[in-house]
Every structure is written in structure tokens, then in C-alpha cells.
N, C-alpha and C positions, 0 to 999 in steps of 0.2 A: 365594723358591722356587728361583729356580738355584744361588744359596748353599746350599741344603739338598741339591740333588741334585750335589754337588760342583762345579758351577763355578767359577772363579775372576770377581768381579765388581768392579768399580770403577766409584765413580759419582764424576764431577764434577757439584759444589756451588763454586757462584759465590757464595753466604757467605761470610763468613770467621770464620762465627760457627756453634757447635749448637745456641745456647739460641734458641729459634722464640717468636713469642707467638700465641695463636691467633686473635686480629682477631673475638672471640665466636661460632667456627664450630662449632658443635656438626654431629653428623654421625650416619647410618645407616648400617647395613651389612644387605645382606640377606642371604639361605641361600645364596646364592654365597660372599658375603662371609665369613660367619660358619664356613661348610665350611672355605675357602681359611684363616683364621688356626687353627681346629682343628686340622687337618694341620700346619701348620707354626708356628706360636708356637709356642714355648721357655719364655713368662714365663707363672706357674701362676698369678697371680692375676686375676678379673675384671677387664673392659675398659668391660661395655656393660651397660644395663637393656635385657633383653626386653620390647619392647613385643608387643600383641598388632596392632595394625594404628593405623588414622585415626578419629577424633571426629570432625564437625564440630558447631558449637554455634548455636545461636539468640542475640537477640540478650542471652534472660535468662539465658543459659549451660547453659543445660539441652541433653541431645543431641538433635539434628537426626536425625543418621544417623551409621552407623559404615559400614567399609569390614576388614574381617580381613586383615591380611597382614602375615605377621609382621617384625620387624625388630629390630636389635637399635640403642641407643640410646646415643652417647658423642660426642666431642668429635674436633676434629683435634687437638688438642695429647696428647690419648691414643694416638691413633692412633699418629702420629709419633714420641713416648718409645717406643711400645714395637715400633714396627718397628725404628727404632735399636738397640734393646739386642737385639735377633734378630739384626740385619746384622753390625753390626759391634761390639756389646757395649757402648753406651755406656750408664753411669748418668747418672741423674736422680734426681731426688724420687717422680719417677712408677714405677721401678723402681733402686734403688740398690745391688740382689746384681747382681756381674758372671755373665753365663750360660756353661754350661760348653757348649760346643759340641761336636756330634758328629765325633771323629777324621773319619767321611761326608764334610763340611764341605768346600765350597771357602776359596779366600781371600776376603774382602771388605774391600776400602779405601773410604773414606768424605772424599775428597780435598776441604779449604774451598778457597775460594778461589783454584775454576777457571772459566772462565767458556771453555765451548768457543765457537769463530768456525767453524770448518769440518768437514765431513765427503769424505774422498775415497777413490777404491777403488783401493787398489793391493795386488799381488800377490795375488789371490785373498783379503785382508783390507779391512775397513775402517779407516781412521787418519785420527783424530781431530784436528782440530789445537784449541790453546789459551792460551788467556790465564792467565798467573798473577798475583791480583790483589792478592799480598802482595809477591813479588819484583819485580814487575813487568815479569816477562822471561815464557817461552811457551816452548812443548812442545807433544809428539805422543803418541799414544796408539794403538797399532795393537790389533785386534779383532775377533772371528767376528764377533761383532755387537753391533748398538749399538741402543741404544732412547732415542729421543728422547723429550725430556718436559720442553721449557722453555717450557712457556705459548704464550696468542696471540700472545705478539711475538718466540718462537722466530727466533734465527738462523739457528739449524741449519736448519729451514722452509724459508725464505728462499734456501737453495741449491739444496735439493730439490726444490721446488713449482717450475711453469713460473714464467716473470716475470709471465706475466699473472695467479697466481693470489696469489702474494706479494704482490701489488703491491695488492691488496685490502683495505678497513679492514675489521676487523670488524664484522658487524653488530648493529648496537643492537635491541633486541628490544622497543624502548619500554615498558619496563620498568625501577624503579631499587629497590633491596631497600634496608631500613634494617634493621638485626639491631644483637644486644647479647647479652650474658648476664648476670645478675641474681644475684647470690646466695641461698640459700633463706631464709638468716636473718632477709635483710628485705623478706620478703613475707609474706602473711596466711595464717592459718590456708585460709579458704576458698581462695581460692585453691592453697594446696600442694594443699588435699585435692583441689581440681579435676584435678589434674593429677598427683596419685599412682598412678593404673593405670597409669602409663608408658605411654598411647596419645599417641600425635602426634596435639593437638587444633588444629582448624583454625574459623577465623571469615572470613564473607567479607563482602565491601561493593560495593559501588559500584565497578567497574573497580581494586578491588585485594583483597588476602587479607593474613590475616595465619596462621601457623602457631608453634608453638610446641612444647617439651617439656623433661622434666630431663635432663639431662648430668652425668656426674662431677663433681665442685667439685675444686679444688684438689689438686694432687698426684694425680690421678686418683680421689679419693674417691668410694666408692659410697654413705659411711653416711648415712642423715638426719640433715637441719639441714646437712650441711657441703655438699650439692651445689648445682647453679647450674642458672639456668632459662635455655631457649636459647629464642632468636624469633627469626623472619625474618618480615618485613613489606614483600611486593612490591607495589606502589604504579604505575601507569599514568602514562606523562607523556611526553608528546612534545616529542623538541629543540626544536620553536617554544615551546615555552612558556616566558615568563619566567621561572621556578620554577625549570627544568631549568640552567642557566647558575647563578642564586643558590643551588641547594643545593648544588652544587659548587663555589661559594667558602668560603675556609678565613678562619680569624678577620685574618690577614694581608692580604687580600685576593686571594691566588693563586687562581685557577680552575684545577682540577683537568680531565682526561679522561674516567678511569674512576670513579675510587675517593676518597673525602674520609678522608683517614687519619683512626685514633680519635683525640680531643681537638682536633680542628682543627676540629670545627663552630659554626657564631654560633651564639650561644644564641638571637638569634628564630626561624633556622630550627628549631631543636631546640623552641623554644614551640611554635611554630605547629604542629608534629607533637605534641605531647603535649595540646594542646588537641583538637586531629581526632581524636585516640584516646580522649579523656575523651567525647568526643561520638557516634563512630560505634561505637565494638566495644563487645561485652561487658567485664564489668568484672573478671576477670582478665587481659585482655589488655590494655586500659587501665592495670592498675596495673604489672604489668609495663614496658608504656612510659616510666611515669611516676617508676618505681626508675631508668630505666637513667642511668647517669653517664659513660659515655664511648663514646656514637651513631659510627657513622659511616656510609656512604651507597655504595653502589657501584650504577653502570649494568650493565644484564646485558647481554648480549653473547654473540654463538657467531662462529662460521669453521668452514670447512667444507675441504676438501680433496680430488680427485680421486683419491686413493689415499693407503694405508695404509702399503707399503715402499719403497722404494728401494734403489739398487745392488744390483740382484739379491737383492733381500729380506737383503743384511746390513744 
């Protein structure tokens, strides 16, 4: 959006890479959402399945109750190809025409491997400081303003926020989501048809849920047979529990934090979850479970903050 309305923008990216995987995140956007890319995407072809709102299902899979609200339905790794070819033009498989941008246009640089350490305000600017993590030497970056967006273990945070508030772990919401995506091919007729009104169908149990829906497949595909099924399945479990410590161990035996990256999980924790799901949910969401080939496990987590800007809102 400030690229469009001429500004000049440049993001440091602590990558040193473009190509992203999406960790099975499939994703919503609602009429905010959907407005905001309107107006500004440049790439003419579909991104998302309109849904019309929420299922939820009994345990024979027939509906419970619906909820209307519309949204639209696609993936992060969509998302991301085609904010890219907006910002700064890059191709993919998800869009591979370079976009002509409007003379309007500011600049945008799209800089790998930076990794900012500080923010500070001098001369009526803000100036960045940072790490270069190809050369391995460091630079500045002076700025009207700057927008921070490096996750809960932000450094840039970490200057800004008091010490007391920094200095805070995130909090666990006792909660750990298991997600995957599936591809359409190898799942069952009932089941696609379960799940062809593009509503986001939802199951629940016993101190957890599970939700579900189609996403793009590949290359951002919309056509049937080629798209992928997304699930997120939030699960109750608190740090005491044995459980909580074993599903975040990896086949190596490392104990993870937050997140069990994909292909590092023991296959008994990955049993013992395909067993629970053959037993508790309906049975499109069970076989979902039960396709998926490369699980992984994150804790959920927030942090919260007594304010929104800094340095006199640069």
C-alpha cells in the first residue's frame, strides 16, 4: 500500500533466501482483507475460494450448525508469492509474468539477509541499525518510519518495550495445534464432497477442536483434484503433562520450545494422534489425519505490549 501510493519502502528480511515453505498454513482473509488486495494487487488472477462462513459437524458428519461470514480461503505461501510480485516483482511458479508497475509507484527494495539489532532516533528520523548476514559486516538505515514485524522474539521489541516488559516469556495459552495439508488426490470422494461448499468445517471434542478446509494445491492452483486440504487441530495440554515435553521431542531426541519442525516428529507420537483421531472425530477429519505425511506440533502462544509506537510514533 505505500508502494502504491508512491513511497519509497525497503524491508529487511534476515533470509538469505525468497523461496518460503509454507509449514501447511493455509489462511483467511476477510472483507477487510479481501477490499485491501482489491485496491491494490496488480496480479489478475484468483488467490482464494469464497467461502460463505463455518460448519460445525456432529460426530456422523452431518451439520450441527452453520455460522455466515464470509471469507475468502487460500494458503500463506499464496499470499506471500503474490505480495512479492506486487512489492518488488518477483516471480514464482505462483505468478511467473513480471508486473508492470505504475510510473505512481514508489521504490521498493526487498533486502535478504538483514537482520536489524537496533532502532534509534536521530535528527527528526529514525535509523536503523543492522546485521548483514552474507557479508557479515553491518549498516544503517535512516527513515520517516519504520514498522516493526519481527515476531515474539523481536529485537527491535526488546529496545522499545520497558525492561520489565521485554524481559517477559511469552505466554503459553495451554494450548498446542497439530496442522498439515493433504493433497486432494488422496482423499475420498465423501470426504472432498464434504468439504466442496468451501465452508470452514469445524468438529469439536473434549477440551480440543479440530477445523478444516481447501486451499490452493500447488503453484497456487484453484482447479479440482490439484488443490490441498488444510487442518488445524488445537488440542489442550498443560506443561505438567508428560505429553507436553514428549511431543516436542524430535526423532534425534532434541526438545524443542515452541514448534517440532515438519519431518522431525517420532512416529509413536504421530501414532498415538492418528489413533485419537480414528477414535474421537468424524470421519473426514480422521482420514485427513490419517493422509497426513509430514505432522508437526506448535504451542500457541501471545505477548502483549503497553503500546503500539515508539520514538514519537516513527
Amino acid at each position: 500500500m505505500l508502494k502504491r501510493h508512491g513511497h519509497n519502502v525497503r524491508l529487511l528480511e534476515q533470509n538469505t533466501s525468497s523461496i518460503r515453505t509454507d509449514h501447511g498454513a493455509g489462511m483467511g482473509t476477510g472483507p477487510l482483507g479481501h477490499d485491501f488486495l482489491k485496491a491494490y494487487d496488480l496480479v489478475p488472477t484468483p488467490y482464494s475460494f469464497a467461502s460463505p462462513g463455518f460448519q460445525f459437524l456432529h460426530k456422523q458428519a452431518n451439520i450441527k450448525r452453520e455460522i455466515n461470514t464470509p471469507l475468502n480461503l487460500t494458503s500463506w505461501n499464496v499470499l506471500y508469492y503474490r505480495l512479492r510480485a506486487n512489492f518488488d516483482g518477483l516471480t514464482s511458479d505462483y505468478w511467473p509474468e513480471p508486473i508492470e508497475f505504475p510510473d505512481s509507484d514508489g521504490q521498493a527494495i526487498y533486502d535478504l539477509g538483514r537482520r536489524a539489532t537496533n532502532i534509534l532516533e536521530t535528527d527528526q528520523l529514525a535509523t536503523v541499525e543492522y546485521d548483514d548476514l552474507q557479508s557479515e559486516g553491518s549498516g544503517t538505515i535512516h527513515a520517516d518510519l519504520v514498522i516493526v514485524a519481527g515476531g515474539q522474539h523481536s529485537t527491535i521489541r526488546s529496545k522499545l518495550l520497558p525492561p520489565h516488559q521485554h524481559q517477559q516469556a511469552s505466554q503459553y495459552s495451554s494450548y498446542v495445534v497439530w496442522r498439515d495439508t493433504v493433497p486432494e488426490s488422496s482423499i475420498s470422494e465423501l470426504t472432498r464432497n464434504l468439504f466442496s461448499t468451501h465452508r470452514f468445517l469445524v468438529y469439536q471434542m473434549q477440551n480440543a477442536y479440530i477445523g478444516g478446509y481447501i486451499i490452493p494445491g500447488p503453484a497456487g492452483s484453484l482447479t479440482p483434484g490439484s488443490r490441498s486440504f488444510n487442518y488445524i487441530w488445537y488440542s489442550a495440554l498443560p506443561t505438567s503433562s508428560p505429553t507436553f515435553k514428549s511431543i516436542l521431542t524430535d526423532t534425534s531426541g532434541h526438545t524443542h520450545r515452541n514448534t517440532l519442525p515438519m519431518g522431525a516428529m517420532r512416529p509413536e507420537i504421530w501414532s498415538a494422534q492418528v489413533a485419537y483421531a480414528e477414535k474421537h472425530m468424524c470421519a473426514p477429519f480422521a482420514e485427513l489425519v490419517s493422509r497426513t505425511t509430514l505432522p508437526f506440533v506448535s504451542t500457541v502462544r501471545s505477548r502483549s505490549a503497553s503500546h503500539a509506537t515508539a520514538l514519537g510514533g516513527k
